[in-house]
Structures are given as C-alpha cells and as structure tokens.
N, C-alpha and C positions, 0 to 999 in steps of 0.2 A: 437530700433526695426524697424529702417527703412530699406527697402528690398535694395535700392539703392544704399548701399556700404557693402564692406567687415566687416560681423558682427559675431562674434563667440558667440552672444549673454548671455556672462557672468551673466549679472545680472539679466536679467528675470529665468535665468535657475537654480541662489542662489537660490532666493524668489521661484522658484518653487519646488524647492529640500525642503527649510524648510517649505511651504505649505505641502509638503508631510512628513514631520514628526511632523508635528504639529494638531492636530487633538483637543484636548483639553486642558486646562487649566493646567492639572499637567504635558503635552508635554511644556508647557511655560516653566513652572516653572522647568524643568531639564536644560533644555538649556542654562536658565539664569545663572543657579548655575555655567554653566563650561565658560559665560561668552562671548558667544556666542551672545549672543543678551541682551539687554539691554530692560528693561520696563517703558518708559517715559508715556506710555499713560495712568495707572491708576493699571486697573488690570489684570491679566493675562487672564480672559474672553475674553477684547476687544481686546487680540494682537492675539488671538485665532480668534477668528470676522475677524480683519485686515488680517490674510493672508489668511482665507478660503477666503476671496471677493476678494483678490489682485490679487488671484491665478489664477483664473478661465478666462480669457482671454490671459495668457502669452503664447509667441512660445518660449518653450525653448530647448534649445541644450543639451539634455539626453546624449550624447554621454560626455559630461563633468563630470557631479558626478556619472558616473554606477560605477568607481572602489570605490568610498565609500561607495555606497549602498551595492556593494556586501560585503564593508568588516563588514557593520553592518549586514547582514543578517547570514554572515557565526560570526559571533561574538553571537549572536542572538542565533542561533542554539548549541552552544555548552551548552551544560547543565552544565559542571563543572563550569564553569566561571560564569554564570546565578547564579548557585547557591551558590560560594563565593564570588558574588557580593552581592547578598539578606543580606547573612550571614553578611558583612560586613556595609553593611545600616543598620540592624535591630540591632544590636549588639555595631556597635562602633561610630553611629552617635552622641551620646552624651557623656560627660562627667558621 
C-alpha cells in the first residue's frame, strides 16, 4: 500500500471486496462452503469481526472486482434462478 511505486493494489482491494460481502456469520459460512476462504480462527463470528476491522482503513482499487459485483447483482436480481436455487437448498441438501 505504499504510494511510492507502481501498485494495482490487489490485495487490499480482495480483503475489501470480501469485507463487503461479508456482513455476518452465515456470509462466512457460504463462502467457506464454495471454498473461498478457509476458518482457522475458531468461529465464523470472529472471521466476521476480522474483516469488518481489517476493512475499514484499506485504499482499494474498485475498478478491479466491479465486473463481479455486477455479475452478482445482475445474478441476484433474477428471480427465476433465486428461486431454483432456494428450491434446490431446501429440497436436495440432504439425503
């Protein structure tokens, strides 16, 4: 994060990107499942804690994750898929 050289600032701008989709404890607990992040610290409370604090002073480079933010938003908004996803969680998560 030092201004002094050529920085595309990559990794404050990850840890910024999954501060912003992580808001609570069951945002942990999706991520992990796909594998994304990993929970060595205990519970997924404190990796909730860890990047709402980690977050808050990064300069990050937005212009890096906008095309996956928009494709979860436009993912987000479609209702059909929303709702054979539900269908599919509520339905075929267990044996």
């Amino acid at each position: 994060m030092c201004p002094d050289f050529n920085n595309d600032y990559g990794v404050p701008s990850y840890i910024s990107f999954l501060d912003s989709l992580i808001d609570e404890a069951n945002d942990v607990k999706e991520i992990r499942k796909t594998g994304i992040i990993y929970n060595l610290l205990g519970s997924d409370d404190e990796v909730t804690q860890l990047f709402n604090e980690i977050g808050t002073d990064l300069v990050p480079n937005n212009k890096i994750y906008s095309d996956v933010r928009s494709r979860i938003q436009k993912y987000y908004k479609n209702k059909v898929k929303t709702w054979i996803s539900q269908a599919i969680h509520d339905h075929f998560s267990s044996p």
